[in-house]
Rosetta silent file (secondary structure, phi, psi, omega in degrees, C-alpha in Angstrom):
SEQUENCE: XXXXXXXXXXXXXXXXXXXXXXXXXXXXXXXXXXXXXXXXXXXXXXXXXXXXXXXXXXXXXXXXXXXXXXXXXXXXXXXXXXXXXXXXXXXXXXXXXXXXXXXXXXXXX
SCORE:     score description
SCORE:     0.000 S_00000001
   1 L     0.000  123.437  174.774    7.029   55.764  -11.068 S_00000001
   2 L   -88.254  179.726 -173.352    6.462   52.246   -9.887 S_00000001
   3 H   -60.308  -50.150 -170.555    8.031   50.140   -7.163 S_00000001
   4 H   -45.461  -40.115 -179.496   10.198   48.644   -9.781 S_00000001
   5 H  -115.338   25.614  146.627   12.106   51.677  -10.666 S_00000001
   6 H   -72.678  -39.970 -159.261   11.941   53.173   -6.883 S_00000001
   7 H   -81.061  -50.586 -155.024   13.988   49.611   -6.143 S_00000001
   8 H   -53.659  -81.730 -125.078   16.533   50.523   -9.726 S_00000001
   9 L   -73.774   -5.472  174.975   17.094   54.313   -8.045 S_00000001
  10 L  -112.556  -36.650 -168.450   18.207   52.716   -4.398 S_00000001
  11 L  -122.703   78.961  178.346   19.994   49.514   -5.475 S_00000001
  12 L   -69.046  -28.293  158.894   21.543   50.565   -8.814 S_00000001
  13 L   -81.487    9.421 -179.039   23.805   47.510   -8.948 S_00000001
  14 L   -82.060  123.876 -175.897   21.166   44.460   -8.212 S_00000001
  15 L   -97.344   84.790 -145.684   20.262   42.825  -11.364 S_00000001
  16 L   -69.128  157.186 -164.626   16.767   41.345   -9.870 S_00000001
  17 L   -72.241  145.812  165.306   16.235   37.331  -10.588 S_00000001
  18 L   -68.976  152.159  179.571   13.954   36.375  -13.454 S_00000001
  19 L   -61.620  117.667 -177.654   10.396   35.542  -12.060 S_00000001
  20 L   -74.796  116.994  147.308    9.810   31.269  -11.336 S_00000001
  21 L   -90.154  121.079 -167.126    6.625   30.524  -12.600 S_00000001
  22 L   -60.213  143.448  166.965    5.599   27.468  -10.707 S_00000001
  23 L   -63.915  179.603 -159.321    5.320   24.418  -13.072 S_00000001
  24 L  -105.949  155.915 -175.194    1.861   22.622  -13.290 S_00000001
  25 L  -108.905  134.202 -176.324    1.973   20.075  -10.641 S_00000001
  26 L   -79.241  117.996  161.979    2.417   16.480  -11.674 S_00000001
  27 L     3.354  142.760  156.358   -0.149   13.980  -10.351 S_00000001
  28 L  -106.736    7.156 -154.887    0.882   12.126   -7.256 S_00000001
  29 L  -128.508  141.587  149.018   -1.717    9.385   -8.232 S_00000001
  30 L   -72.356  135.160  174.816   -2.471    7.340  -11.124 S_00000001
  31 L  -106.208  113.508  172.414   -5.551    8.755  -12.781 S_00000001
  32 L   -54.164  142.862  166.491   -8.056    6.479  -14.220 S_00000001
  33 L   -57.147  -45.898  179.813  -10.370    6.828  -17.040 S_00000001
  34 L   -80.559  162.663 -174.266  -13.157    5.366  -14.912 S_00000001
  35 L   -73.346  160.585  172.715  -14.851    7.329  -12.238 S_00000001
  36 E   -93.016  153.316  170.506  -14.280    6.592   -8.842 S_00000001
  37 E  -122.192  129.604  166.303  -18.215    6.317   -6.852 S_00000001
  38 E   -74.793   94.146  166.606  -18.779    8.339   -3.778 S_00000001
  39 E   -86.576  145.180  162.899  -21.629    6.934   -2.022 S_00000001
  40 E  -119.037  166.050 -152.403  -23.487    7.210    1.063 S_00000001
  41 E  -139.236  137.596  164.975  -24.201    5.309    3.778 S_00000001
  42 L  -123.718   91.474  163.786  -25.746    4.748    7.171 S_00000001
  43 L   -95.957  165.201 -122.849  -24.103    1.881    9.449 S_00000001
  44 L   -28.592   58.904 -133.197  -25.278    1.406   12.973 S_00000001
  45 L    -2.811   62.832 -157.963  -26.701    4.758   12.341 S_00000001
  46 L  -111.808  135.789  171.439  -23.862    6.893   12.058 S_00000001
  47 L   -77.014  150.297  176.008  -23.384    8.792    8.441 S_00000001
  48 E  -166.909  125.570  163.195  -20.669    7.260    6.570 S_00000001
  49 E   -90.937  138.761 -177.722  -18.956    8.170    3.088 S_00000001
  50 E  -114.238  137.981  144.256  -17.794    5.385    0.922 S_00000001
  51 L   -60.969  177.664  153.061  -15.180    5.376   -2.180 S_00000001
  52 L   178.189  147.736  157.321  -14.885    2.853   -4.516 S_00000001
  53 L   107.191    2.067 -174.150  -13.936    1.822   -7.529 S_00000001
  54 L   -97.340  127.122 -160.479  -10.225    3.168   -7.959 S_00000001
  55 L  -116.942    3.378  176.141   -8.049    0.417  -10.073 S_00000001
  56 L   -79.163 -146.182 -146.207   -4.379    1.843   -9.315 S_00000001
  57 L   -94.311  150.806 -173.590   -1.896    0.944   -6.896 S_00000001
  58 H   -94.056  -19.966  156.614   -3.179    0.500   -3.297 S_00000001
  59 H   -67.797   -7.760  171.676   -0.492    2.960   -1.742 S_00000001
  60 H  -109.127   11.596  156.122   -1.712    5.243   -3.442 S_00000001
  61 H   -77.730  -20.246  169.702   -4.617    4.718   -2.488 S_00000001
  62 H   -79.791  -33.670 -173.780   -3.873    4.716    1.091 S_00000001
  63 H   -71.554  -55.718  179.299   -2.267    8.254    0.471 S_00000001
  64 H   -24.893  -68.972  150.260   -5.472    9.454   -1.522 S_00000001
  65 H    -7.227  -86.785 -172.236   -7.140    8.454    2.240 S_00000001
  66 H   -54.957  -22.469  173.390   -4.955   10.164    4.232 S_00000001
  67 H   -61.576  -67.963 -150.140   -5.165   13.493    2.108 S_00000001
  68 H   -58.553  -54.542 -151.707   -8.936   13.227    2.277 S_00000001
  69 H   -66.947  -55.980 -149.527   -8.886   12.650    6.294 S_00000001
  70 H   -94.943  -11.059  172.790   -6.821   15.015    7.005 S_00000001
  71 H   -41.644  -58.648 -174.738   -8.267   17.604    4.093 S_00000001
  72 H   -82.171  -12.020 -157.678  -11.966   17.128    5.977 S_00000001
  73 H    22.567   72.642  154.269  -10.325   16.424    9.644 S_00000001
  74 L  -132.058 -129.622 -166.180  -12.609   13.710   10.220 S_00000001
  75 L  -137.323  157.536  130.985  -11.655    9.863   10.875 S_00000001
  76 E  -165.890 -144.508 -179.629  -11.947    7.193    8.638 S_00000001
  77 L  -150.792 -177.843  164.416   -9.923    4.088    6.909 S_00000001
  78 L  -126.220  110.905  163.241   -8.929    2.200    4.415 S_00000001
  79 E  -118.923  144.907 -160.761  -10.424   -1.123    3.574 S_00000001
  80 L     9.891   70.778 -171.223  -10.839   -3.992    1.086 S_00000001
  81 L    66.033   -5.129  160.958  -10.090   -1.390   -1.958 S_00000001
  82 E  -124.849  169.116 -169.258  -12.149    1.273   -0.147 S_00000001
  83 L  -122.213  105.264  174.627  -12.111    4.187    1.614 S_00000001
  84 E   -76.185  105.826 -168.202  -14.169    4.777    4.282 S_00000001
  85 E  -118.909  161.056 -169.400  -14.815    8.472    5.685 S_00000001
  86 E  -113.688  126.690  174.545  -16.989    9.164    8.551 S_00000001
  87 L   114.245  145.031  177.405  -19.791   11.739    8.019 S_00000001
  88 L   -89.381   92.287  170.466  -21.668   12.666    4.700 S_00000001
  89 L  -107.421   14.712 -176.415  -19.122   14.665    2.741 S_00000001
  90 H   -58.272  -16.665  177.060  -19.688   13.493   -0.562 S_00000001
  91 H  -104.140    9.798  153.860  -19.674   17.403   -1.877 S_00000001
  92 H  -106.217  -30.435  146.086  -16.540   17.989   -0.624 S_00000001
  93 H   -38.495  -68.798  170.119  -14.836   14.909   -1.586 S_00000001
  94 H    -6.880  -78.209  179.933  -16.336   15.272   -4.902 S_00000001
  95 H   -52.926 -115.520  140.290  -14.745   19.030   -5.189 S_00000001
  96 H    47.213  -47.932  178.476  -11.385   17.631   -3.627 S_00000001
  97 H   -90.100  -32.183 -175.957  -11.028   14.553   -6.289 S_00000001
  98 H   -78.916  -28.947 -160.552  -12.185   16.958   -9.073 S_00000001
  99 L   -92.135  -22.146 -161.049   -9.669   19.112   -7.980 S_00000001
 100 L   -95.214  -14.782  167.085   -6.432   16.689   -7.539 S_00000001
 101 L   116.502  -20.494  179.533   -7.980   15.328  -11.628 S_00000001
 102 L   -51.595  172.657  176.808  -10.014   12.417  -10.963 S_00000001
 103 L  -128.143  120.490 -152.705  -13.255   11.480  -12.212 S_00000001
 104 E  -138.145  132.544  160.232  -15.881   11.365   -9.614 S_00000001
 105 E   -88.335  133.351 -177.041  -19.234    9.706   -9.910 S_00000001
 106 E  -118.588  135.816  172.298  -22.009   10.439   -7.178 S_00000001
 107 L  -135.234  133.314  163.697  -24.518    7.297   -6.271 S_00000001
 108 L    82.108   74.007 -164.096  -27.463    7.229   -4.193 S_00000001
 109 L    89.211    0.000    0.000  -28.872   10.456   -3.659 S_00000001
């Protein structure tokens, strides 16, 4: 006897709810054919990940940002079409972009 008909024999009048199977979740982003490229960087020698290369809308590009920063909890920005993260994280962006549908190119190492 399973929970399910342990529940029927105490609550003989509940008619239990069909089961929600969550829908697939629709993009919040446009998604490009081309890859975006994750790059790294060293300015005033400090590690620094760069983005680039993303042709949609630039709020959502600013959101894309804020997901990553707070995804990694590190600092960065957004500037002239790119997105600037502090720290070499390119294989967790990567995973992260791959995962949200994107197409992610790695340059330079």
């Amino acid at each position: 006897m399973d929970i399910s008909d342990q529940l029927k024999n105490l609550f003989p009048d509940h008619v239990p709810e069909e089961s929600n199977t969550p829908e697939p979740e629709k993009p919040d982003y446009w998604l490009q054919d081309a890859p975006i490229i994750c790059k790294y960087e060293k300015r005033k020698g400090k590690p620094i990940t760069i983005l680039e290369g993303y042709t949609g809308s630039d709020a959502d590009f600013k959101k894309l940002a804020k997901e990553l920063k707070s995804y990694l909890s590190v600092g960065g920005s957004f500037k002239n079409e790119t997105i600037i993260i502090q720290g070499d994280y390119r294989d967790k962006i990567m995973d992260f972009l791959k995962q949200k549908g994107f197409k992610v190119k790695r340059v330079g190492g």
